[in-house]
Structure formats: C-alpha cells, structure tokens
N, C-alpha and C positions, 0 to 999 in steps of 0.2 A: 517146670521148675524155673524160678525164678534167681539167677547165681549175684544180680546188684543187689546186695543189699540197700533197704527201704527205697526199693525203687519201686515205681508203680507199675508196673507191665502194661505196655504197650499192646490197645487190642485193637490194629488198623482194619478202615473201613477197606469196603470192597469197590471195585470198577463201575464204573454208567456207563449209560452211551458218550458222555462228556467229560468224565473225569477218574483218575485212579489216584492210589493212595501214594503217598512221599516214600521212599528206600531211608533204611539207618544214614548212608551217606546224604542223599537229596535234604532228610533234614538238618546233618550239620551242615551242610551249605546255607539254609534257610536261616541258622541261628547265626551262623559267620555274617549273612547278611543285616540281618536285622542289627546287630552290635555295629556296624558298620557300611549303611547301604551305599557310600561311595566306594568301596572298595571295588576291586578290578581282579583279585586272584584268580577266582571261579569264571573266567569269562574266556571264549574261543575265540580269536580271529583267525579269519581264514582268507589272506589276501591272495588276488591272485591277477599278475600284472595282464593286459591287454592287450592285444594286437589286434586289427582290422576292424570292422563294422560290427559295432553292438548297436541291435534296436532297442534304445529303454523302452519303448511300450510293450515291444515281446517280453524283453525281460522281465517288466511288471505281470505281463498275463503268467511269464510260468512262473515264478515266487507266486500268486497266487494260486495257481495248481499246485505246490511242495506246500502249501500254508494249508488245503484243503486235503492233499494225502496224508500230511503228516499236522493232524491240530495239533500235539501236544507243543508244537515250537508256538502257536501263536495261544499258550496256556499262561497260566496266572497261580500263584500260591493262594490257597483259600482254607477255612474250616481252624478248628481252633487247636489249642495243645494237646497232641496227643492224636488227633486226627485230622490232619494238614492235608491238600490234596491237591493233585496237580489237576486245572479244569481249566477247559478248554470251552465250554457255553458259553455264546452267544460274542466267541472271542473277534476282533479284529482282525484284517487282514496284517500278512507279514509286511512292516515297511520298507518301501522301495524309495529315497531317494538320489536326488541328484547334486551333487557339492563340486563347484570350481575352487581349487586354490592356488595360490602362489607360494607356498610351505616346497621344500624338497620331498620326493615321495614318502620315503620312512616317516619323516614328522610328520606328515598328513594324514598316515596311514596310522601312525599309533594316539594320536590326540581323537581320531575318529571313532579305533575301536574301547580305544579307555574310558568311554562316557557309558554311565552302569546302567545295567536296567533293573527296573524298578519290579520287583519280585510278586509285587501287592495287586498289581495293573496287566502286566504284560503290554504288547508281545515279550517272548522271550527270545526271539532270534528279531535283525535287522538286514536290510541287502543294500548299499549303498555302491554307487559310481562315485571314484573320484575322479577326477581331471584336472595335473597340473600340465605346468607350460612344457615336457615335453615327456610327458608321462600318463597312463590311465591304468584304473588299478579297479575291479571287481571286488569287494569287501564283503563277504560273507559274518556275520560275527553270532554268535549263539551264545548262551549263558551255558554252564557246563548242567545245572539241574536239571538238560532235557539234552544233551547231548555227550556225546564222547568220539574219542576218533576212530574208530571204527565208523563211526554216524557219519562224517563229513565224508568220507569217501562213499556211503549211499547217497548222501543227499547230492554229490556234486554228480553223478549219476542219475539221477534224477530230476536235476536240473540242465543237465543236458539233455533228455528225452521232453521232457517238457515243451524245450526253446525248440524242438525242433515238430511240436505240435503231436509226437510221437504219444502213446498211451504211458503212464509212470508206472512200472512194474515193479517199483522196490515194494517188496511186502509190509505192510505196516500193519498193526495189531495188538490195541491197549492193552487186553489181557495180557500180552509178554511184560508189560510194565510192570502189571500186576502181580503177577507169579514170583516177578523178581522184588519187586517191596516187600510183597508177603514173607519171601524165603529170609530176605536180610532181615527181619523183625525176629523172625523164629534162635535163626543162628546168634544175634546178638543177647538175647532174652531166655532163650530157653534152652533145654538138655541137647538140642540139636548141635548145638556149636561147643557144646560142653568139651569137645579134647583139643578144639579149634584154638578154643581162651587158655588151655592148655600147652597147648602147645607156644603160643607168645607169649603165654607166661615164662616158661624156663625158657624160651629166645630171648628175650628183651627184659627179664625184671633186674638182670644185676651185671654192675660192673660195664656199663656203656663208658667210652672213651667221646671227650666230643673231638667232633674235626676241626681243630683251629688252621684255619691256612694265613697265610702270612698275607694279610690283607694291605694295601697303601689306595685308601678309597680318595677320590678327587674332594676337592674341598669349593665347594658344597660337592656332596655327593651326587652323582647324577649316572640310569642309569645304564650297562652298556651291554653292547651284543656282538659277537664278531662271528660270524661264517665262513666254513670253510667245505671244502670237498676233497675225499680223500683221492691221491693219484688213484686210475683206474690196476695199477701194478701192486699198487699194495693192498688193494681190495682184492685180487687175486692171488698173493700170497696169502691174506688172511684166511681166506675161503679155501686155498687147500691145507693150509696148518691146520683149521677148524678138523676137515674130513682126517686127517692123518692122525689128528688127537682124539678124536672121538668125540668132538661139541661141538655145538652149533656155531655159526659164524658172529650172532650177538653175543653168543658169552668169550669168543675173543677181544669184542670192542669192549664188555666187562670189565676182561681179565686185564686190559690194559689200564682202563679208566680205574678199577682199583689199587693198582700199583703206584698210579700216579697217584690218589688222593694220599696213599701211604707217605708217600715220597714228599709231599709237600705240608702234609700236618705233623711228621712224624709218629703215629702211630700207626701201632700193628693191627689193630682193633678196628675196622673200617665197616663203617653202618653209611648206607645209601638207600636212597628207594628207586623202585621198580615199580610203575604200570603195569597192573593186570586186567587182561580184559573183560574177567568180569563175567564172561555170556557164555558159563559153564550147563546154562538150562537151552535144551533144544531150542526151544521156541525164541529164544532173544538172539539168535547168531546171527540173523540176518534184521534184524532190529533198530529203528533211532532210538536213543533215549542214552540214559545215564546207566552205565553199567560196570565203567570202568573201577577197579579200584588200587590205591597202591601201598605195595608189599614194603618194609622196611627188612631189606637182604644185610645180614650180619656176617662179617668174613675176616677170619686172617692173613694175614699176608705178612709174614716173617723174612729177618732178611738172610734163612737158611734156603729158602723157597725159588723156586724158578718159575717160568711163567707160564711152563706145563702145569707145576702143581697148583697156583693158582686160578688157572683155568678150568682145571678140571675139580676143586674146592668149590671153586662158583659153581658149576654143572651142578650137583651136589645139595648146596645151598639154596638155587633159584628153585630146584625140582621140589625141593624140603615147604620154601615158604609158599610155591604156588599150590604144593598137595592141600594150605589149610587157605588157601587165596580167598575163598568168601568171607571171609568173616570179616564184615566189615571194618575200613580205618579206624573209627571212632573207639571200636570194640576192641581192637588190639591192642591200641594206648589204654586204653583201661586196664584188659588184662594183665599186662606188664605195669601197670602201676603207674604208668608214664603220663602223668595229667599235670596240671599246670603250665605258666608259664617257662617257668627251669627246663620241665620235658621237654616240651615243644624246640626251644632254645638247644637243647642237649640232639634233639634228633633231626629235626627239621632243615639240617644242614645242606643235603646233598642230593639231588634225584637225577637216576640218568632214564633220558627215556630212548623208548625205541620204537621207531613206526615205516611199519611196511609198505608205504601207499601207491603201492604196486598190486594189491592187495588182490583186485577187483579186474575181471578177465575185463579186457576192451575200454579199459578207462585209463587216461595216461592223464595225468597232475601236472604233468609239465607241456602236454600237449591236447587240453580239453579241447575241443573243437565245439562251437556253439553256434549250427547250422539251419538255415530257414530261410524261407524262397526271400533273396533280394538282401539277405545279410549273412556273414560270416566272419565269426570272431574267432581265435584261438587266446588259451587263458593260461597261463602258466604260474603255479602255484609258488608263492616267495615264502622268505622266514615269516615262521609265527611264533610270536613273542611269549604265549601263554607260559606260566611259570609256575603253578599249583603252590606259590607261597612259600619255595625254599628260597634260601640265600645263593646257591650254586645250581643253577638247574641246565643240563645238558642234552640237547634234543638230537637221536644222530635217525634220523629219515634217508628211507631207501627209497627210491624211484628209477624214471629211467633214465636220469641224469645223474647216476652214480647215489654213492653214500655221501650225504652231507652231514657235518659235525656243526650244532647251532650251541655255542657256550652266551648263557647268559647269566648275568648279576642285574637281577631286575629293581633294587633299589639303590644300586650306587656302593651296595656295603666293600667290595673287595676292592674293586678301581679295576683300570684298564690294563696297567701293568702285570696283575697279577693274571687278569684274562689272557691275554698273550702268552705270559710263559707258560699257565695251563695247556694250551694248545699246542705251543713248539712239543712242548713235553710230551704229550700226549702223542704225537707223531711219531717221533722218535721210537717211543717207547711202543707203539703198534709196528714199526720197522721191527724189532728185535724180537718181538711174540713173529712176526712172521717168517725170519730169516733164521732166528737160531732160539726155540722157545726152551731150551736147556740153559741158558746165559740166566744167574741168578736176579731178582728182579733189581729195577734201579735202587741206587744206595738214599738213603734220606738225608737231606738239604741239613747241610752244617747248622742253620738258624733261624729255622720256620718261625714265625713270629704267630700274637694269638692274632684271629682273626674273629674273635667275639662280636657279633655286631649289639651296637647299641639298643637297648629298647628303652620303651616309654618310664621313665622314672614311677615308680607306684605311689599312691597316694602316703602321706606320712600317716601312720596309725596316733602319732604326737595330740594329731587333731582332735579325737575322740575321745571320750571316755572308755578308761579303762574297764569296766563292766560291762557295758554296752558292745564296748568287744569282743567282750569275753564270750556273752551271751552270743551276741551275732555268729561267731566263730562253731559256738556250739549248736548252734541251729543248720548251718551249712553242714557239719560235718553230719549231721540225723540224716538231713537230705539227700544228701551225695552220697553217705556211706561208706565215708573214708576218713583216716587220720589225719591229722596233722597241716588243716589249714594254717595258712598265713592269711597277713592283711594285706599284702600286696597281687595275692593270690585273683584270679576272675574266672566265674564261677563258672562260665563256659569252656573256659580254656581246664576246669577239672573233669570234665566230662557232662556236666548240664546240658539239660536242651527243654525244651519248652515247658513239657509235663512237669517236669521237676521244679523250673522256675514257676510255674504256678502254686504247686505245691510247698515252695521255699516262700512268698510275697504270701499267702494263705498262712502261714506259722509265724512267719513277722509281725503280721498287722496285726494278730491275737495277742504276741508273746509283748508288743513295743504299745499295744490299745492306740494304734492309727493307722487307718489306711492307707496303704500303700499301692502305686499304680505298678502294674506289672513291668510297663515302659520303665520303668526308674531302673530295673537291674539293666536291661537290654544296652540303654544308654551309662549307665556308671555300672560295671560288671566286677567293678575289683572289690573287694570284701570292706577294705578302710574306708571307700568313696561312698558305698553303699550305704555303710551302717552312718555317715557322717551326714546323707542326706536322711536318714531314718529319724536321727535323734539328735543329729545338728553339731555344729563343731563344739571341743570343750570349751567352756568360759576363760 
C-alpha cells in the first residue's frame, strides 16, 4: 500500500560488489544537494589537534587501507530518479593532503572543512594536515550521505590500527547498507510504517508553537560557537539525581535544556530534535554509513511543573518518539503535514544532541595515540561544528575529558549575546535539577523578543500570469498530493525528490507544449520562479 497520494512508489535496486541503493534520508540529502551543491549542512568535520610525530606517508598508507576497508567513503552518487546509488567502482583513493597556514587554528580549520564535496564525482570523505605557526590539527571531514557518528568513532579506530600497520578489524559489510535503504523505502511507502506515519501525525499535525528566542544578531551576521565543560561536581550531582529519579543522565541535560528554551521563548509548547541512531537492525550496529536519524521530541513544560516532572515527561516523550525512530525525517514531515518553507521555519528551530564518544572499549578521542616504529603522535579530538541546518543547534559530548556543552548559531541568526546567556542559563539551571529538582522550573524572561530569522524573500507571483499560475499551482498539487500550494512555496521543501520531479517537468512540458530540462526546478525550485522561467514574466 501505497499512503502518498499520486506518488510513484519507490522500487530500489539491490547491492553489487560495488554499489547499493540511496536510504529515504541519503536521498533528501542528494536533493538538499543538488538545489544547492555549495552548501555545507550535511558535511562532518572531525578535527582533531596534534601532538608529537605524525608521518604523512604513514598517514597516507592507512587512509588508503580505511579507503579500501571502507569504499563506500571513497563512493560517488550515481543512477537516475528513483534509483540513485551509492558506488563505489573503479573509485579513487581517499585524499590525503598537506596545507601550511598563517589563519588562527579555528579559521583554518572551518574554511578547510566547509569546501563541499561534489556528490556527482566523489571521494566522499577527505584527510588533510593542517600546520599553523604554533598549531597542527588532523582533519578528518566526511559527507553525512556515507557517515554518522557512531562511524567516526569506528573509522578513528581504524585509523589507529592501520597507522600502526596493525590488521583493520572494524567490520564493514554493504549489505548492511542495503538492508537499511531497503527497510527506509518500505516504512516511508508502504503498510510497514503505517502506525509510524500515524503516529507523527497526531504528534506534530496541530498546534506547533514556534520558538522565538530573543535574538540580537551581529550586523553583518556572522557565525558563532562557544564551548564549555561542565564542573566535574555537577556532572556528579546530575548522575545521582538521574539514578534517584529514575532517568537517565541525558534526559537531565534534557530536562534542563527544555526549561531553558521555555524560559527564553516563552512558550510552554517546546519542540526540539533528538538524534537517533538509527542501527535498530543487527547487522548495522557495528557499521559506517548513514544511519542516523533525527526525532523531532514535543514537551510541556508548564510553570506548575518542577524539574522532576519535566524530567520524567521527557523519559516519556524520548521513549514515545524513539518506539516509532525509523520512520524516516522526510516521512514524518510529511506525515504531520509539515512541508514547506513555513514548516521548516516553524520546526527547524532547535536540536540538542548527544554523543557518547566513550563509546568504543580502548579508544580515547582525547587521547588517540597514533603509533609506528620511529613515530608517535597523540590526537585529541576539538569542537565540531556540524550543525544538521538548525538555527540553535547544541552538541553536549561525553569523553574522558568530562561533558562538554558546544552551543552553536551557525549562520549568525541569534548573535553572541544571546549565546552566552544561553549558556549562563543553562548552568544554573542544570545546578538546580541537581541540588533541588522539586524547586519549580525557572520563571520566563519578562520580554523575550521574536527571534524569526530571515529567509530568502520568494519570488513575486506579480511576475507571472495569473493562469499560468494557476495551472502551474495545480499541477504541483496532482504531484505532490497535497493542498494548498503557494507561489513562494519550493517544491523540495514540500516533500519532492527526484522521482516526482521528473514526473512534475514530464506534465509541464505536455500541459505548457515546451520542453522543459529537469535542472530548471533543481536550480529555481520555488513555484513563482519556476512557472516564470516555464512561460516567462507577464508583459
């Protein structure tokens, strides 16, 4: 059963020796790119600074043993709509170079990993040395369409056994790709995920609150990251309030982080997303690839409430949206209705994440040792900036350098100001869930201002002929299957992706009697821009 209307069901190919088929997520990343191949969202760095003797030639020989254990990084996007495929034949080695600059580390290190890679071509991962004047930094960087972080803690495992000429034992195994493409195709598509779509439907179809936080962005905007580490005392208060309450130790840094966005947007209706990891099928647990995906967690937080009840709401909540966790992103904005630019806008507000990267018995992130006769480096693993394209995105990573909290505004939209008192607040407020989690939660900021960020103005529909819009308007909605297009509307951001786009340029070029290249939505994807290059501005 097929639940999108006039959509085409999706029949993905199967695995080669060289290649397997795109996940429902891998191809909205593919369509994200394609509309945009400079973008940076989808992309991993994984810096990690230098101490002692690194040989680049060693280093080159094992990137090419992780590039020959694991092809799918040095893979390529291939095969047409509807059968897109990650392949890895006849690919190139992973590139390893060597860059001197004179930049401060950070600048050197985010200008390096924000140069995109090209999806069409590959490689899909890179391994670069920096070297400033008294700095060296190891730069791992990956595209997310062949990784997730669970991956980077095999692969940096892997690349420690390598450099030390050691055998690479992490298991790797396309078929797990495949298993797991197949399974997201089934759940987004057919009766499989039927209570799944169900179930985000009555989560998310009605009555979303957006989070405006009180933004004062720098002018020009520009954007910012601050890190912190929490005392090691109040990682030990939170760790026995967790056991005393009955919830884990992440859904105290939760329970706090939702009090706070309470506390600074003024709403009680607080929607955030959550990373899940995705590798619910045996065979992908121990896995590289793409597997992650993430849950948008909906919660109350009243200011009858204490930061018991909140805590244990979230408990609740998290176990609620991870019971339906496959179903792919893509598929639960759909389900809930949640398509376009307004959604996006309305949801895309706020991600916290959480990453254990302790994970892995005998591997330390902050103390990778990279050993081989006549050289010896140690690697210790810095902020990574990735930001999955929200406005507020909060990274708190465990290691054995404590819990650190990484708050980033990765376009500039909130300013520094509002960063910092995020954080102060955020402390505080983790003090009080550990000392006295009965104390009702913090009260809300007398005059949270909007914190709307600006987006692309839409094309004027003025341009066009009003029929020709009309028409247009009603050909999208055949396609797509939904109500109530706009002109300012882009028809990836409704839920599109390839197959459909072919299928929508296929009833164009009939309904308009001119051919139309498929590239023209890819590049002009908003409804007013499109139909105006179809049939031209009005006279």
């Amino acid at each position: 059963m097929n639940t999108t209307p006039n959509a085409t069901p999706l029949t993905p190919p199967y695995a080669t020796p060289h290649s397997v088929p795109l996940s429902v997520g891998q191809e909205a990343m593919k369509v994200a790119w394609q509309i945009d191949p400079r973008q940076w969202t989808n992309i991993i760095p994984v810096p990690l600074a230098v101490a002692g003797d690194l040989d680049p030639g060693r280093l080159r020989h094992a990137v090419d043993r992780l590039g020959a254990a694991f092809p799918q990084l040095r893979g390529r996007v291939t095969g047409s709509p509807g059968s897109h495929r990650l392949d890895w034949g006849d690919a190139p080695p992973i590139p390893v170079t060597e860059i001197t600059s004179h930049l401060a580390r950070d600048e050197a290190v985010r200008l390096a990993w924000q140069t995109p890679f090209d999806l069409r071509t590959g490689p899909l991962a890179r391994v670069q040395l920096l070297t400033g004047p008294d700095w060296k930094v190891l730069l791992l960087t990956l595209h997310h369409i062949v990784a997730d972080g669970a991956s980077v803690l095999l692969l940096l495992e892997a690349l420690r056994q390598a450099y030390a000429g050691e055998p690479v034992d992490v298991p790797d195994d396309p078929r797990a790709l495949q298993a797991h493409a197949l399974r997201s195709v089934r759940l987004a598509e057919d009766t499989d995920g039927e209570r799944h779509r169900a179930y985000w439907a009555a989560e998310l179809g009605t009555g979303i609150t957006p989070l405006t936080l009180p933004a004062a962005p720098a002018d020009p905007p520009r954007p910012t990251m601050l890190s912190d580490v929490l005392p090691d005392d109040l990682v030990s208060g939170l760790r026995h309030r967790a056991e005393t309450s009955g919830v884990s130790y992440v859904t105290t840094l939760m329970a706090g982080y939702y009090a706070l966005l309470r506390r600074h947007t003024g709403t009680s209706d607080v929607l955030s997303f959550l990373p899940f990891h995705g590798r619910t099928l045996e065979e992908t647990r121990k896995q590289v690839g793409y597997f992650v995906n993430l849950l948008p967690v909906r919660a109350r937080v009243s200011a009858t409430d204490t930061y018991t009840d909140v805590m244990r709401r979230l408990r609740g909540r998290v176990k609620s949206a991870l019971g339906h966790g496959d179903l792919p992103l893509p598929t639960i904005m759909r389900s809930a209705g949640l398509v376009g630019p307004q959604a996006r806008e309305l949801t895309h507000r706020s991600i916290f994440q959480y990453w254990h990267a302790g994970l892995r018995d005998g591997l330390d992130v902050m103390d990778l040792r990279l050993d081989a006769p006549g050289s010896h480096a140690v690697l210790s693993l810095q902020d990574i900036e990735s930001t999955a394209g929200f406005t507020l995105a909060v990274m708190v990573r465990e290691d054995s350098a404590g819990t650190h909290v990484l708050w980033k505004d990765p376009v500039g939209a909130l300013g520094e100001p509002l960063l910092k008192a995020l954080a102060t607040d955020y402390q505080d407020i983790l003090w009080t869930v550990a000392d006295d989690p009965d104390t009702p939660v913090a009260e809300i900021l007398s005059n949270p201002a909007s914190g709307a960020v600006p987006g692309t103005g839409p094309a004027d529909p003025a341009h066009t002929d009003d029929d020709a819009l009309a028409t247009m308007i009603g050909l999208w909605q055949d396609v797509l299957g939904i109500d109530d297009v706009q002109p300012q509307d882009s028809f990836f951001e409704l839920g599109g992706h390839s197959l459909l786009a072919e299928s929508l340029i296929i009833e164009v070029s009939r309904r308009f009697g001119r051919e139309v290249d498929l590239s023209v939505l890819f590049s002009l994807p908003r409804l007013a821009e499109f139909t105006e290059h179809v049939v031209g501005p009005r006279p």
